[in-house]
C-alpha positions in Angstrom: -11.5 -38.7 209.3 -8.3 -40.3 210.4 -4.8 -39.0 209.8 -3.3 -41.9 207.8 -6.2 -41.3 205.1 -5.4 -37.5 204.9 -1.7 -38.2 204.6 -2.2 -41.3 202.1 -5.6 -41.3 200.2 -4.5 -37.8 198.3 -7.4 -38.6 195.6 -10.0 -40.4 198.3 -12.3 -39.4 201.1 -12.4 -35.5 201.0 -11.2 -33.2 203.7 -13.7 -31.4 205.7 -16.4 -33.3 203.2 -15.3 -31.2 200.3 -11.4 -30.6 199.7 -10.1 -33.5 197.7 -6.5 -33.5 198.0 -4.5 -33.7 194.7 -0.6 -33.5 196.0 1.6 -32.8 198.5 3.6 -29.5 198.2 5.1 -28.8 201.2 6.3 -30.4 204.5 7.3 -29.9 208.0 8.1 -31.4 211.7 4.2 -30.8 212.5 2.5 -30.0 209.2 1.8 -31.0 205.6 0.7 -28.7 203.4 -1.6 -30.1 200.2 -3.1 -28.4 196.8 -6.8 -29.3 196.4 -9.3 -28.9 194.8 -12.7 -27.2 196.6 -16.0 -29.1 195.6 -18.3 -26.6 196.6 -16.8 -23.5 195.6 -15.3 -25.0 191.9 -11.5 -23.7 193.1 -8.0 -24.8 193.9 -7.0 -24.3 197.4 -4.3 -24.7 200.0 -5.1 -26.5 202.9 -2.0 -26.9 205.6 -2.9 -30.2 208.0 -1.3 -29.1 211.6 -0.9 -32.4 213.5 -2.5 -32.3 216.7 -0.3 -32.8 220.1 -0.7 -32.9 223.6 0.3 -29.7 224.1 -1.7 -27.9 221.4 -3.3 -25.6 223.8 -7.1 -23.9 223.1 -5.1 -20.2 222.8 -3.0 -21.2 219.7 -6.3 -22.5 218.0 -8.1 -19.4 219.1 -5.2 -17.4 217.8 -5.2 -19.0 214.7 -8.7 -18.8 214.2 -8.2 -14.9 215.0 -5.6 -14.8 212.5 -8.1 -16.6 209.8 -10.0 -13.5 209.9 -7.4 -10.8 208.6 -7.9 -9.3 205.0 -5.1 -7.7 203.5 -3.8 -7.5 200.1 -0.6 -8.9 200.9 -1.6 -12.1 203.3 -2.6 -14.7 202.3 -6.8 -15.1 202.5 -8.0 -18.3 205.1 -11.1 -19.8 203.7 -12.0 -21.8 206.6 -10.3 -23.0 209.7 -11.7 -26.4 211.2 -9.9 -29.3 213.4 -10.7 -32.7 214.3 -9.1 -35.2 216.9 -5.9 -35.6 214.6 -5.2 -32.2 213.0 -6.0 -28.7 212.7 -7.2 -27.5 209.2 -6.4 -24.1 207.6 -7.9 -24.0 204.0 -6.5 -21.0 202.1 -6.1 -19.4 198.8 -3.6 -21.2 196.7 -0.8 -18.9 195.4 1.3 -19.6 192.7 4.7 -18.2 192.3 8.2 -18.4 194.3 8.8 -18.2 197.9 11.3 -15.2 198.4 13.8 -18.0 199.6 13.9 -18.7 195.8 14.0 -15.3 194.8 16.9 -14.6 196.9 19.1 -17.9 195.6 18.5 -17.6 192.0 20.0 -13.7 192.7 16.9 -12.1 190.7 15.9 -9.2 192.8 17.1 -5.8 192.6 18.1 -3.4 195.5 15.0 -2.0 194.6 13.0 -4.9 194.7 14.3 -5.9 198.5 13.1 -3.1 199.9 9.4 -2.5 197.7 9.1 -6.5 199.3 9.6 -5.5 202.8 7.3 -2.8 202.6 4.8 -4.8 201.8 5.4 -7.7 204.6 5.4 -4.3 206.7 2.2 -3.2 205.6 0.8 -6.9 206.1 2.0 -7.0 209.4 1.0 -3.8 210.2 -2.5 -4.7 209.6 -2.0 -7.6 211.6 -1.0 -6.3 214.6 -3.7 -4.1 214.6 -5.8 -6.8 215.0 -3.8 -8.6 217.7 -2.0 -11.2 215.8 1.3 -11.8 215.6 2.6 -13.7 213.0 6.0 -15.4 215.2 7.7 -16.8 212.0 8.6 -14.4 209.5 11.3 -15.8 207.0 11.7 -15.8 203.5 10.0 -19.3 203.0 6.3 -17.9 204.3 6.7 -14.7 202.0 5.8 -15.7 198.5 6.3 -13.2 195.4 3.6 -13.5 193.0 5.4 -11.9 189.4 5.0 -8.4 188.9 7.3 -4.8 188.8 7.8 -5.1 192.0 6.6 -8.2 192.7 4.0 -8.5 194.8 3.8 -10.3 198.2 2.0 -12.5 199.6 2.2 -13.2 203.6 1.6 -16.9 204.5 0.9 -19.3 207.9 -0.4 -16.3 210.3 -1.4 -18.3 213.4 0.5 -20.9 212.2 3.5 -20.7 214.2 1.4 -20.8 217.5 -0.5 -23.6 216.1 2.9 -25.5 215.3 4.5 -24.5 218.7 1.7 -23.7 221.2 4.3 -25.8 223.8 6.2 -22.8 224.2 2.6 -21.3 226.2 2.9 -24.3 228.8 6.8 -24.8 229.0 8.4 -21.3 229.8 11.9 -21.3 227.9 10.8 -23.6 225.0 12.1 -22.2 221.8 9.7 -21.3 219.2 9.8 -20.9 215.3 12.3 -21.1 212.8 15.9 -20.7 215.1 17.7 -19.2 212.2 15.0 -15.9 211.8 14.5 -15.7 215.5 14.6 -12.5 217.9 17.0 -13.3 220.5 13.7 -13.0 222.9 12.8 -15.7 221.1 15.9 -17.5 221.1 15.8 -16.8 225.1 11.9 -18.4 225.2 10.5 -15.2 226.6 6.5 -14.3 225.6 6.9 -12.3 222.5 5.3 -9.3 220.7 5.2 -6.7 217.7 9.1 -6.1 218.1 9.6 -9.9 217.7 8.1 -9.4 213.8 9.6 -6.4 213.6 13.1 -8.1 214.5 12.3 -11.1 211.9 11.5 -8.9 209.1 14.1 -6.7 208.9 16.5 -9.9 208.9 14.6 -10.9 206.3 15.7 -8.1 204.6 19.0 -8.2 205.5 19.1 -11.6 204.1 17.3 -10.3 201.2 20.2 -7.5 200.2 23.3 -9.8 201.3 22.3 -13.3 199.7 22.5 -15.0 203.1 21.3 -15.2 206.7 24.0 -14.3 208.9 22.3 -16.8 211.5 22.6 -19.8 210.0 24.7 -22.6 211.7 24.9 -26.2 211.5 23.1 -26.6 214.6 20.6 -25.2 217.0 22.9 -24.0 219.4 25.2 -22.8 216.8 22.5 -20.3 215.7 21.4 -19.0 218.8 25.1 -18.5 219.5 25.1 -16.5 216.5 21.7 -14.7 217.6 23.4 -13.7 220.9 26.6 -12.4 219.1 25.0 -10.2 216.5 25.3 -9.9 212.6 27.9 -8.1 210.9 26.6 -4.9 210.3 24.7 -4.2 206.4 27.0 -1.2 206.6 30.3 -3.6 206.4 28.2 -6.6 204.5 26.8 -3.9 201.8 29.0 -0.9 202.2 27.7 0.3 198.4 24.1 0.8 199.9 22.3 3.9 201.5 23.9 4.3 204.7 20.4 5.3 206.1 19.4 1.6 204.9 21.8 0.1 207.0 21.1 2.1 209.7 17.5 1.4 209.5 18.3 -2.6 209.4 20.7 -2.2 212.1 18.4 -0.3 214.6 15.0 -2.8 213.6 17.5 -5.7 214.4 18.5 -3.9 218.1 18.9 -7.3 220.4 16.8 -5.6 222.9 13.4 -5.4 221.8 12.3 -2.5 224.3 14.6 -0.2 222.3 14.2 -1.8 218.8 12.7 0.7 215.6 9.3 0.7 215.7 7.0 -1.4 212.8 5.9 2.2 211.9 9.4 4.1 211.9 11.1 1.4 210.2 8.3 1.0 207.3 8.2 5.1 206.9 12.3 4.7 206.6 11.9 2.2 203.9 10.1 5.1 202.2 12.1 7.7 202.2 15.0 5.8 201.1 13.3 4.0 198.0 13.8 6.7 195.1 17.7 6.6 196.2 17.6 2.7 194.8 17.7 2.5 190.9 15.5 -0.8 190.0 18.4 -2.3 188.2 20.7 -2.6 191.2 20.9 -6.2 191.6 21.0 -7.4 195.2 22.3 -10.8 196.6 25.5 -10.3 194.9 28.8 -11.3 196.5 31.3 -8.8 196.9 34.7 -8.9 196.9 37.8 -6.4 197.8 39.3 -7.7 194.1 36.4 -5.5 191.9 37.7 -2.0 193.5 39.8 0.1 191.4 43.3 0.1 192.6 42.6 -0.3 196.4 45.1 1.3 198.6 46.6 -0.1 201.5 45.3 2.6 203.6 41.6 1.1 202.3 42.2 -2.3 202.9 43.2 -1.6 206.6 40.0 0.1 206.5 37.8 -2.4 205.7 39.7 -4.8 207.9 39.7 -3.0 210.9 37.4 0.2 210.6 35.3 -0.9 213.1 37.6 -1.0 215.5 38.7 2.4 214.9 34.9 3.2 215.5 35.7 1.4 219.0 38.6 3.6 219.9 36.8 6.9 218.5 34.3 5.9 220.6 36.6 5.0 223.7 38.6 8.1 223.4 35.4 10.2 223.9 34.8 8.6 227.1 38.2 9.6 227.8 37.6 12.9 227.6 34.4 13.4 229.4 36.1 10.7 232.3 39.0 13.4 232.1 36.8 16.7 232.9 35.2 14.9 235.6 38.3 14.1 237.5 40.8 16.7 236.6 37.7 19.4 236.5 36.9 18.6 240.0 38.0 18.1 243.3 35.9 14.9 244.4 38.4 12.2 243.2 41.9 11.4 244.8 44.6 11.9 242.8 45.4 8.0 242.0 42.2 7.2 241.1 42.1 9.7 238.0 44.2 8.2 236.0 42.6 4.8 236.8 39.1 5.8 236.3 39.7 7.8 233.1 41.2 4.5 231.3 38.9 2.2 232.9 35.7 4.5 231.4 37.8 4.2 227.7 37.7 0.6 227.7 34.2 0.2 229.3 32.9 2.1 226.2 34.8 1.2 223.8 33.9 -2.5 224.4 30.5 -2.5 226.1 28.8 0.7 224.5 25.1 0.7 226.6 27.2 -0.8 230.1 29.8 1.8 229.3 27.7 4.6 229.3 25.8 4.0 232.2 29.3 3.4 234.4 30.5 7.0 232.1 27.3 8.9 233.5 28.0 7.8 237.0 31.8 8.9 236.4 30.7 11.9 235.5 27.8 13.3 237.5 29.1 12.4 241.2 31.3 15.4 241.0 28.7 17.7 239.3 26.2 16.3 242.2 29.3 17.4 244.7 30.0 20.7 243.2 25.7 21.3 243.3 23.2 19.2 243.7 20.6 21.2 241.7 23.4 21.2 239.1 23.7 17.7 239.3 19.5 17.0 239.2 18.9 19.3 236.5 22.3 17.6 234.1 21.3 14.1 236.0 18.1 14.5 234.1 18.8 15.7 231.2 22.1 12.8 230.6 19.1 9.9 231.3 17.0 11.3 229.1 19.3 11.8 226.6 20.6 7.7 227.0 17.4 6.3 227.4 16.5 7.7 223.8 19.8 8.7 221.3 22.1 6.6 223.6 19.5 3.5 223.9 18.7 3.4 219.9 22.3 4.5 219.0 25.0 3.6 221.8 28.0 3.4 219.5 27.7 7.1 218.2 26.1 8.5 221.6 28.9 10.6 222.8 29.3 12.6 219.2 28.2 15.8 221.2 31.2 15.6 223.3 33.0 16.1 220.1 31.4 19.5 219.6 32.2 20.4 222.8 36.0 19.5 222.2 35.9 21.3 218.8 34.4 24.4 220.4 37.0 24.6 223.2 39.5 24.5 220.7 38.0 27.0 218.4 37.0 24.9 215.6 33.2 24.1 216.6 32.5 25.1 213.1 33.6 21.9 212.0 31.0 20.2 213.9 27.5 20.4 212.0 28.9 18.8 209.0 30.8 16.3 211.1 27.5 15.1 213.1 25.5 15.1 209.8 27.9 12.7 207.8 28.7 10.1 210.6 24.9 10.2 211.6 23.4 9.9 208.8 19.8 11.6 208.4 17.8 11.4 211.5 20.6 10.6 213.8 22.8 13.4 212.0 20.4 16.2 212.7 20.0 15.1 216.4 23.3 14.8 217.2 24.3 18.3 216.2 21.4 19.6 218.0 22.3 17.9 220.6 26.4 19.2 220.2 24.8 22.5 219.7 23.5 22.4 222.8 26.3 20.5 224.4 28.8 23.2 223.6 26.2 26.0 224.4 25.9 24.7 228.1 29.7 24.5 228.4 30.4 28.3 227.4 27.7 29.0 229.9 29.2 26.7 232.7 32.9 27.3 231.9 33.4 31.0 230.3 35.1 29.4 227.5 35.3 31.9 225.1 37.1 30.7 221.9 34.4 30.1 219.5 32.1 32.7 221.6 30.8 34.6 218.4 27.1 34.7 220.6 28.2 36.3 223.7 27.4 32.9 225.5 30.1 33.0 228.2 29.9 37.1 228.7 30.0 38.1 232.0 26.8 35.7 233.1 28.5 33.6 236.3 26.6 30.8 236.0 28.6 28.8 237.7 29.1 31.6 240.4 25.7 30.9 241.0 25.4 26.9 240.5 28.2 26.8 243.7 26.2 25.0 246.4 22.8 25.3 244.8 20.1 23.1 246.5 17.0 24.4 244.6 16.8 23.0 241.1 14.3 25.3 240.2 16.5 28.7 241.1 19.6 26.2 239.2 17.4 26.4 236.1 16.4 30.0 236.0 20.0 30.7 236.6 20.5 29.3 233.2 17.4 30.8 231.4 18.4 33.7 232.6 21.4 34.7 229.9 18.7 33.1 227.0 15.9 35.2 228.3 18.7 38.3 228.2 19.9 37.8 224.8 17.3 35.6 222.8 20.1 35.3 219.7 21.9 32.5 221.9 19.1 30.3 221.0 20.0 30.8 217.0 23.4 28.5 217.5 21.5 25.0 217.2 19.0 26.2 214.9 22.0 27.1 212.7 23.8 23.6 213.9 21.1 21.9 212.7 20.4 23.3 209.5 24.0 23.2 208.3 24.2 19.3 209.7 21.1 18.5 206.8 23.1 18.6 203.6 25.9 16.5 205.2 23.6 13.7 206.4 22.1 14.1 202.8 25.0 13.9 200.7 28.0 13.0 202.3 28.4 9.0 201.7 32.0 8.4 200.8 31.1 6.4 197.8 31.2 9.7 195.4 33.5 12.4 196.0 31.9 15.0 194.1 28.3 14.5 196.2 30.6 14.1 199.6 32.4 17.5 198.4 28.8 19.2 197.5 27.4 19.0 201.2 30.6 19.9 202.9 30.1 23.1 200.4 26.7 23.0 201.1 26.7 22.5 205.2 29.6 25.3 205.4 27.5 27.8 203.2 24.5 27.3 206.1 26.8 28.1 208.6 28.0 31.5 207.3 24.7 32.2 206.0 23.3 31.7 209.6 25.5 33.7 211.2 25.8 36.1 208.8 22.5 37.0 208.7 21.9 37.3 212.7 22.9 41.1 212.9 20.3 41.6 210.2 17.5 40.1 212.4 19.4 41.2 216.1 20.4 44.6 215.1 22.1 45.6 218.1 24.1 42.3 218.0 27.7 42.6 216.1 29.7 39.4 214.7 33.2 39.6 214.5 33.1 38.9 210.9 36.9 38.7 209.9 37.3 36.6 213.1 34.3 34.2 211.8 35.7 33.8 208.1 39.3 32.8 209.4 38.0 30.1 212.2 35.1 28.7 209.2 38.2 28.4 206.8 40.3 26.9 209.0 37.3 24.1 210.3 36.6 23.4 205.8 40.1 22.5 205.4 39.9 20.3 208.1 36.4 18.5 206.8 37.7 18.5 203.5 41.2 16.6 205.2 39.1 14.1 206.9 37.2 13.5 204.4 39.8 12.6 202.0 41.4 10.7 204.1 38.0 8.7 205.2 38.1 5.2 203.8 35.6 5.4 200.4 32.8 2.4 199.4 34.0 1.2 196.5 32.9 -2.3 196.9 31.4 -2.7 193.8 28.8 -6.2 193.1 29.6 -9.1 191.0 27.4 -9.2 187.4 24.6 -11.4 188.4 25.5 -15.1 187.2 
């Protein structure tokens, strides 16, 4: 059958010798899409015509056809899938309801309802790539919501995209898919995997919760601009949602796809942090400064320019690593401290993964000069460390060196609560296992001795014995050694980490009575953990007046910073 009868004769010759097409509902560069009715089988059907090119290569239709063969509740079932020397035929079930695009201008879904319809796009693509399809186009115009509490989705055109743009497999650096929901691996025309869905969804979500895509520009280049720059964070766009939300969003929508949350850890995410959303919450709100109660100045500066101050927080970190690894050593001249400490600030306070890597550099060449078993064994450890918490999140990767500073100055008390509310959950109970550790090393290293409640820096020499080490292996026993001795100095992160839990929980600056309930809570961990060591370590004695006055001391100064922390107030606009 020709094309100009399948585009004209809606009510003539049938399609396939049994689809009779009754209208058009939907159009594109290389597809219509019809509702007809199924002769054979007595139903309505969907049936997307997919105009044949030149470069429609035999691997799109065989992934298409691959992709006609996935059952799952939420995609859309293929009937058949059949071509001829004009188009390529995918005959589905009909579904009747709104595309999530709709959903999302008319302002109808819920907090709740954003999230319960990612879930479900994740469990459909879940099952897909399981079976080797990628789907290449997710956007809110191929999820349709079908009615229902929540409503329930319905994932459309698997295969499609490949179908539509199989020129992208001949022409390396051809763009593919919609420009606007594209990975920026995409955007770049590089081959594409799971990550690229991944990437798509959670902006789908994004767009879902905000109202808008944050891509959209009046042109192609203008988007992929956009793409290349990076969204405002959900954080800053939502600030009255789940920080672990915008975290989750943030890290699924990582530019690089090699370091991107996984399909499985972002869906699992999702999960935990659905009871937190009420189901009356509306989403796709607009928000404005003008609905918070009495906004200081202090706030508004806040909002404004927060994230800078997360820049310089972040930059003055580096400074004080760069600073130990030139003023703690001998290997660099005298001139070139100065130079290299500011040079390290700005490097991470403006390019957080580039900085890093020129930061560990910095920092090791001295430790490599002062022992090069020293400088394997902490070599190895710093790349591991970057490649997995400093990879996934760069801007908050140098947090430990905060317990580290806090400890030296005999307030690393005030650490675990610290870690747990600026890293939220998952992030929040690895980074203070990580400061735990951080600050344990340094005792060991250094003999620091102010917050030494363990006995860490008591009369062991480590670095006596680190001096011109070549064997990493006698380097690392030279460090068991003191744990092996005294098996309590393994209890300080275990305590850490337990305190850091109901910060990360509780602590989220939009209510101050929660915020004030994990500092409580956090701080009660702590002196119950230490507390309790001489009961389990009976030769071991804690300085207990000592502890008391330093744990104090470290809650006033939460309890300061956290008052002074700017609070989420944004509150959203009654739905129209």
């Amino acid at each position: 059958m020709s094309s100009t009868m399948t585009y004209e004769n809606r009510n003539g010759p049938l399609v396939l010798g049994r689809y009779e097409l009754i209208e058009r509902i939907g159009h594109g560069g290389f597809s219509t899409v019809y509702r007809a009715r199924d002769h054979k089988m007595g139903r309505e059907v969907a049936i997307k015509a997919v105009r044949r090119t030149e470069e429609l290569s035999d691997r799109a239709t065989l992934e298409a056809k691959a992709a006609a063969k996935l059952g799952h509740e939420h995609i859309v079932t293929v009937f058949e899938l059949a071509e001829d020397e004009h188009e390529v035929y995918l005959v589905s079930e009909l579904v009747r309801g709104e595309t999530l695009t709709d959903r999302i201008q008319s302002g109808s879904l819920s907090d709740r309802d954003c999230v319960e319809t990612a879930l479900q796009t994740l469990d459909a693509l879940d099952h897909a790539h399981g079976r080797g399809v990628i789907h290449r186009d997710i956007k809110p115009d191929n999820i349709m919501l079908t009615g229902g509490d929540p409503p329930r989705v319905k994932v459309m055109d698997f295969g499609i995209a490949q179908l539509e743009n199989s020129q992208r497999l001949t022409r390396q650096g051809d763009v593919v898919g919609t420009i606007a929901y594209m990975s920026p691996e995409q955007a770049d025309g590089h081959t594409v995997d799971w990550a690229t869905d991944v990437y798509s969804a959670a902006l789908t979500l994004y767009e879902s919760l905000t109202g808008s895509n944050p891509f959209c520009g009046s042109t192609a280049a203008e988007s992929i601009g956009r793409i290349k720059a990076g969204a405002i964070s959900l954080s800053r766009a939502r600030p009255d949602l789940p920080g672990e939300l915008s975290d989750l969003v943030e890290e699924a929508m990582d530019p690089d796809p090699r370091t991107r949350l996984d399909l499985g850890s972002l869906r699992e995410g999702l999960k935990q942090i659905l009871p937190e959303l009420a189901p009356g919450d509306q989403a796709t709100t607009v928000l404005r400064r003008a609905d918070r109660p009495h906004p200081s100045v202090y706030e508004d500066l806040a909002d404004r320019y927060g994230f800078i101050a997360a820049r310089i927080a972040n930059g003055s970190l580096a400074a004080l690593v760069a600073a130990a690894a030139a003023y703690g050593f001998d290997l660099y001249p005298a001139p070139w401290k100065l130079p290299i400490i500011i040079v390290a600030a700005l490097a991470v306070g403006l390019l957080p993964r580039v900085g890093l890597a020129a930061l560990a550099v910095i920092a090791l060449a001295p430790v490599f000069d002062f022992s090069v078993a020293t400088g394997v064994l902490v070599g190895a450890a710093v790349v591991l460390y970057f490649m997995t918490l400093g990879l996934i999140w760069p801007g908050k990767a140098l947090l430990p060196v905060l317990a580290t500073m806090l400890g030296a100055l005999g307030l690393g008390l005030a650490y675990p609560a610290i870690a747990g509310a600026v890293g939220r959950l998952r992030s929040g109970l690895l980074f203070a296992a990580a400061g735990a550790v951080s600050f344990g090393l340094f005792q060991l290293l250094t003999g620091a001795t102010p917050l030494d409640y363990l006995g860490l820096a008591d009369n062991y020499d480590v670095a006596g014995k680190l001096a011109g080490e070549y064997n990493p292996w006698t380097a690392l026993l030279a460090i068991i050694k003191p744990l092996q001795a005294q098996p309590v100095l393994l209890l300080q992160p275990a305590i850490w980490l337990a305190a850091s839990l109901p910060a990360a929980l509780l602590i989220r600056r939009r209510r101050l009575y929660l915020d004030l309930t994990g500092l409580v809570l956090a701080n009660a961990v702590i002196a119950a953990g230490y507390l309790s060591i001489p009961k389990f370590f009976p030769d071991y004695s804690l300085p207990v007046a000592s502890f008391m006055k330093t744990l104090t001391v470290c809650v006033i100064i939460q309890v300061g910073l956290l008052l002074l922390s700017p609070r989420n107030r944004l509150q959203p606009l009654s739905p129209p």
